[in-house]
Each structure stands twice: as C-alpha cells, then as structure tokens.
C-alpha positions in Angstrom: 139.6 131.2 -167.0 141.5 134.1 -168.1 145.0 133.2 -167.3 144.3 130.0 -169.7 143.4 132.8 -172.6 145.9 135.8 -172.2 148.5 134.0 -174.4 145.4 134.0 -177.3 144.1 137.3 -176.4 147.8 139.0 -176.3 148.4 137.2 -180.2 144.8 138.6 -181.1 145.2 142.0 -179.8 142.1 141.6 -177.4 142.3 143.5 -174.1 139.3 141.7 -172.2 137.1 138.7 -172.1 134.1 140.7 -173.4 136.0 141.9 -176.4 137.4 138.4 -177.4 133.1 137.4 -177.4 132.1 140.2 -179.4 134.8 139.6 -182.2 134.0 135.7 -182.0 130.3 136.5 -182.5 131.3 139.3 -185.0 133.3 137.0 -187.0 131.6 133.4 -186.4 134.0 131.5 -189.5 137.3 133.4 -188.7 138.7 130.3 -186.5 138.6 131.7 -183.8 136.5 130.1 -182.0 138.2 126.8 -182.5 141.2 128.3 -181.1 139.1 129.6 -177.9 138.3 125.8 -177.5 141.7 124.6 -177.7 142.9 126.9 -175.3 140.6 125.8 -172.8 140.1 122.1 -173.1 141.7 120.3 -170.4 144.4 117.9 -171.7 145.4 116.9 -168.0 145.8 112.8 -168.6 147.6 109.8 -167.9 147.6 106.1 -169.8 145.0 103.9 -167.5 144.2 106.2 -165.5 143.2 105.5 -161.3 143.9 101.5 -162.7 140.6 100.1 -161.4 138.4 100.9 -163.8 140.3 99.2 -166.6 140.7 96.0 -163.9 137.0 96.3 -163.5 136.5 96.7 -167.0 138.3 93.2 -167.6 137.5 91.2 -164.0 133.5 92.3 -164.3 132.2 94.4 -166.7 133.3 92.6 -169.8 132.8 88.9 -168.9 129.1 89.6 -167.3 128.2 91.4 -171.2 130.0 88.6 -173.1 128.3 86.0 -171.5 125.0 87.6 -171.9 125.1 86.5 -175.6 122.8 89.4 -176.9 124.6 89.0 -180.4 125.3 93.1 -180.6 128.4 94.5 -180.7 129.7 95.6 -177.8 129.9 99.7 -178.1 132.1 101.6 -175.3 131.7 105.6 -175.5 134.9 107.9 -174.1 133.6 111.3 -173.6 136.2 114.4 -173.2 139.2 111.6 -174.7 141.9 114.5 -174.3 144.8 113.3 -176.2 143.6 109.6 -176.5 145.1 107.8 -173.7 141.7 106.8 -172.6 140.3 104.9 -175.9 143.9 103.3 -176.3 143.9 102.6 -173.0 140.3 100.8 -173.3 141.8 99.0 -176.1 144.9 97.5 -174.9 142.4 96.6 -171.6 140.4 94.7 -174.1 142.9 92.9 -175.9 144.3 92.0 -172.3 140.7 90.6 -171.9 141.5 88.4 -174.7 144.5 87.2 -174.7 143.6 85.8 -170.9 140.3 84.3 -172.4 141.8 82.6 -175.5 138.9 80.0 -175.6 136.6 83.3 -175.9 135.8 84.1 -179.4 137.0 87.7 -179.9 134.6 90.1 -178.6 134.6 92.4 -181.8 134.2 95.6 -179.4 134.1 99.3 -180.8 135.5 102.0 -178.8 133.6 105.7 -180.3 136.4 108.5 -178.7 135.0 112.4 -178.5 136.5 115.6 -178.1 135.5 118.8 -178.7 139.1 120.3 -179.5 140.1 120.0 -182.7 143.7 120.1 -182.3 143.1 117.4 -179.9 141.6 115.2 -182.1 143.7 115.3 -184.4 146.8 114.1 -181.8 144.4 110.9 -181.0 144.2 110.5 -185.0 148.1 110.6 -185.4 148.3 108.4 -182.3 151.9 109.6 -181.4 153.3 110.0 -178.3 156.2 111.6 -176.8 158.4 109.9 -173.9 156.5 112.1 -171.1 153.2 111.3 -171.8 154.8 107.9 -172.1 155.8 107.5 -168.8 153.0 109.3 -167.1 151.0 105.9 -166.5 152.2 103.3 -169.0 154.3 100.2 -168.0 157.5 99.3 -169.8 155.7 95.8 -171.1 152.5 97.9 -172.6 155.0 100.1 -174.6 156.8 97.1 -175.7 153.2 95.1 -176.7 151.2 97.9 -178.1 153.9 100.4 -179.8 156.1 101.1 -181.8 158.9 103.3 -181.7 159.0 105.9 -184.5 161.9 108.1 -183.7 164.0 108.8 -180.4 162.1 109.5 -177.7 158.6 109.2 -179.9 156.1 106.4 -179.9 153.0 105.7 -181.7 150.3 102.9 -181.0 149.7 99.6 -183.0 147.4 99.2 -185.6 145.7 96.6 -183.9 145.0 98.6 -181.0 144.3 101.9 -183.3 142.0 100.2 -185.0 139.6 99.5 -182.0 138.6 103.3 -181.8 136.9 105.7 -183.9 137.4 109.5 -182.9 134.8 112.0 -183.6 134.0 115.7 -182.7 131.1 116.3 -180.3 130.2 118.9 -177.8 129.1 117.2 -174.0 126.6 120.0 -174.3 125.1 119.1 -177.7 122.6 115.7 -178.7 124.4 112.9 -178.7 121.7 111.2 -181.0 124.8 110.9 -183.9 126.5 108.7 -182.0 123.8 105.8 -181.4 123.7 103.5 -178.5 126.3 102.3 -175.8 126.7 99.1 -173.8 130.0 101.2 -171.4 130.3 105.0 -171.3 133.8 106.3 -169.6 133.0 109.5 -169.1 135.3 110.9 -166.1 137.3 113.6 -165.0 135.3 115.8 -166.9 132.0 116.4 -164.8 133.5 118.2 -162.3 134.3 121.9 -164.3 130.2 121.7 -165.0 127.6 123.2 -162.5 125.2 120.5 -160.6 122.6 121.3 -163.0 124.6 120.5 -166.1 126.2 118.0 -164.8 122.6 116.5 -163.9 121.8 116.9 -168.0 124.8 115.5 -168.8 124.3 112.4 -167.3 120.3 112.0 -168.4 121.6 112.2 -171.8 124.3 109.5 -171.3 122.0 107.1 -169.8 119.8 107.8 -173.1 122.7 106.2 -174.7 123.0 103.2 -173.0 121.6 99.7 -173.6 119.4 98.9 -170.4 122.2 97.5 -168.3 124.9 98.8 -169.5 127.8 100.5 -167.2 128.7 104.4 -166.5 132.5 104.6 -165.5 133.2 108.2 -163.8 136.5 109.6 -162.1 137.8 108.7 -158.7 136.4 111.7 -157.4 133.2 112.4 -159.0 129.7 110.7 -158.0 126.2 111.3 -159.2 125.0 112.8 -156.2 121.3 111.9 -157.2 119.4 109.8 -160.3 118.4 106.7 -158.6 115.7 106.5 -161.1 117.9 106.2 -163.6 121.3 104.4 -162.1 121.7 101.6 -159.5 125.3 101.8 -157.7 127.8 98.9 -158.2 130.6 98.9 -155.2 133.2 97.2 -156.9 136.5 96.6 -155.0 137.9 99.2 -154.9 135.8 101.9 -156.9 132.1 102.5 -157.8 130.5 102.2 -161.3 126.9 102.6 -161.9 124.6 100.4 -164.2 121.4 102.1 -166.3 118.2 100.4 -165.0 
C-alpha cells in the first residue's frame, strides 16, 4: 500500500502512513483525500475483458430478458469502471446484439458506470483513448465501428455508443439506494482486494439491486464462495454467472 503512496506523501511532505491520516482528518476539505483515492484505485484494464462474459452477455443473458417482455428498461450496473472500458465495452456488446437481431426492436438498455476516483471519472466522461489502452483488448474492426480518431495516436468513442452509459461517483462501501434497481451487475475484478467479510456485504447489497432474476457477472478468478440463499449458479460455456433468486 505504501509504495502506491510515497510519490503523494514525498509531494506532501508526509513521512508515514499515520501522518498522511491525521492531516487528511485534520483537513477533511483540503483535497486530499481525493488524491489518496486516486492514487490507490486500480486502473489495471483491458477493452472486453476475459471475452466470455460479453459473448454470454449477447448468446444468453440478453435474449432470455428481451424475450421476457417485462416492458422495463433493461438497466446494466458496472461497479469499479476504471477508465471505462467496461461500460463501453457493454455498449458496443449491445449494439452487436442488435445489429445480429435486426428484426428485434432496439432494446433501449441503460448502462449506470461507477467509480470512486475522481480523476477516473472524469477520463470515462472525456471518453478518449490513447493507442495503448487501444490495443490492450480491442480489435482493429471495433476501433474502426465504434471510434473516431481525434489526433495521432488518440481515439475517442462514438456518440452512439457514449450515449448508452451514464457515469456516476459511488463508493462499493456506501448504499447503493441512489442508483435504483438492476436487471445485469458487472462487478469483477474488484472483489478480490476486499476481505471475505466485505466482500460477503458487498454482494448482499448488489443482489438488493437486482430485479429477481437478474444476472451477477464477476471476474475470471473470483467466486462467491457462499450465498446460496441469495444466488443460484449458471455454468455457461466457458465461465460462471450467477442469477438473484
């Protein structure tokens, strides 16, 4: 934890960990707690990441709730979004979806993107891209179908595709009341730096949000471990999602 700070603690003057909380609690509105948060948020991520769940996503997931006919809007949730390759990710998936379906009406889905990091919301906002986080996961026919180049070397998404996702600020620790209820949360990758017993809250609350039915996508290598009360297992192939009872 400390290696990720020493380049804010050496700027600040602080000499230890300890210090760095008492001036944060000392001086709650100086900012620098927001930069404590950007320091440490994770922004490890690639464009369709692991691949199955966005094939999943379109083969199952999608087709079972659209032919449901509920009449609701279908809501997807991505928790801990990083720099946004997840949502826009989701909403290429989804206009993929479409464009093989064209006797479908459109499906009208909304994809609600959090972060906690401030400076990494604001990146998903400005929706621009650079050519390494280009290449890390994104295939030469989605850049030419969902961007546009800007400068040299710099992309930035479509509209269409923007328009799909809302960004907001939230805290996997805090209520997620605010941001109402889900039919597909993507929450993965994240889980992993909490202990069991967060984790465990974390994932009561998320199945709070969704619809009865309604899908939890988690990274390759994360599982409940646990909640059968609250989530059935669905082997898909390959992968595992799990579905709210």
């Amino acid at each position: 934890m400390s290696s990720r700070l020493n380049k804010l603690m050496e700027q600040q003057g602080i000499k230890t960990l300890g210090d760095l909380v008492r001036k944060i609690q000392a001086q709650p509105r100086s900012g620098l707690r927001e930069q404590v948060v950007d320091a440490m948020t994770t922004n490890e991520t690639l464009w369709f990441r692991d691949t199955y769940p966005f094939d999943v996503l379109k083969s199952r997931v999608l087709p079972e709730m659209l032919k449901s006919g509920s009449g609701q809007r279908l809501r997807i949730w991505s928790a801990a979004c990083s720099s946004g390759q997840e949502p826009y990710s989701l909403s290429m998936a989804i206009d993929e979806y479409e464009r093989s379906n064209p006797s479908q009406p459109k499906t009208g889905i909304q994809i609600v993107a959090t972060e906690l990091s401030g400076t990494m919301l604001a990146a998903c906002k400005a929706a621009e891209y650079d050519s390494l986080a280009i290449a890390r996961g994104l295939s030469s026919e989605r850049l030419q179908r969902y961007f546009d180049l800007k400068a040299p070397g710099r992309w930035v998404v479509k509209p269409a595709i923007r328009a799909r996702v809302e960004f907001k600020a939230q805290n996997l620790l805090d209520s997620y009341a605010a941001l109402g209820k889900f039919d597909i949360v993507f929450c993965r990758n994240v889980l992993i730096y909490f202990s069991a017993d967060v984790k465990r809250d974390i994932l009561k609350r998320i199945h709070a949000t969704l619809r009865p039915g309604g899908y939890l996508f988690l990274g390759a290598s994360e599982a409940l471990n646990g909640l059968p009360e609250l989530y059935q297992m669905v082997q898909c192939s390959p992968g595992i999602i799990y579905k709210a009872k």
